[in-house]
C-alpha positions in Angstrom: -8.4 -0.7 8.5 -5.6 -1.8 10.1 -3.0 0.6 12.0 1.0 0.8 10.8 2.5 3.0 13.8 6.3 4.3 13.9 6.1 6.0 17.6 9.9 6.7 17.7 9.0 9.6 14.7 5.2 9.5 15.7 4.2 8.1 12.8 0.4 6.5 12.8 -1.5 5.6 9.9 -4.2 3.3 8.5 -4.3 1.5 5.5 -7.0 -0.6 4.0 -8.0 -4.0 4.8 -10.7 -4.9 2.4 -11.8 -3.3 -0.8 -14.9 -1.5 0.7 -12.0 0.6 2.7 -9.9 1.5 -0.1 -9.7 5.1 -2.0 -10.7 5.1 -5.6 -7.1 5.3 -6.6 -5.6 2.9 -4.5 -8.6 0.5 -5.9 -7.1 1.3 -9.5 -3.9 0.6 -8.9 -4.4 -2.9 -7.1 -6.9 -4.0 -10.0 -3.9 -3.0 -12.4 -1.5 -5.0 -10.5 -4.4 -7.6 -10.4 -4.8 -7.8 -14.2 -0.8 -8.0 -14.5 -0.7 -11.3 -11.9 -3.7 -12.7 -14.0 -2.1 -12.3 -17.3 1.0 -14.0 -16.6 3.1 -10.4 -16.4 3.8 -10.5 -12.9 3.8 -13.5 -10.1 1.3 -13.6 -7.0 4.1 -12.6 -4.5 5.5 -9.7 -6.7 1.1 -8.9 -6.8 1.3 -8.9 -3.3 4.5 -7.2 -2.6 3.9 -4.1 -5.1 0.0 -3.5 -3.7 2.0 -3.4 -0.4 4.1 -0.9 -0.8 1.7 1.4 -3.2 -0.5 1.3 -0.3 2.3 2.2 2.7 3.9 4.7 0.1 2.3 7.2 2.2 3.6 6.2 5.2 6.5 6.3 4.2 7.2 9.6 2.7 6.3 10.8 6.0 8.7 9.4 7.5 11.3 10.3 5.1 10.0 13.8 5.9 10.2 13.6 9.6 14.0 12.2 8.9 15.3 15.4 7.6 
């Protein structure tokens, strides 16, 4: 896993480095996003950017909710 902290708004949360670490869903979702960059219907870096943030989504509805 590796570590994303905020310590100004005490954020700390890990998110998954290999495939063995990620949940079920989050597994889904980046084999969707993998099937989409295979077939043509999005490129690698879009792949990479939208896996990204689906998997530090999380993180950062927290710290929207520590904002307000």
């Amino acid at each position: 896993m590796n570590t994303i902290e905020i310590p100004a708004i005490g954020v700390c949360r890990e998110i998954p480095s290999k495939w063995s670490e990620m949940t079920p869903e989050q597994a889904r979702v980046t084999m969707r996003l993998l099937w989409d960059m295979e077939s043509g219907l999005i490129s690698p870096l879009e792949f990479h950017v939208r896996v990204l943030h689906d998997l530090l989504l999380h993180v950062l509805e927290l710290v929207r909710l520590r904002l307000q």
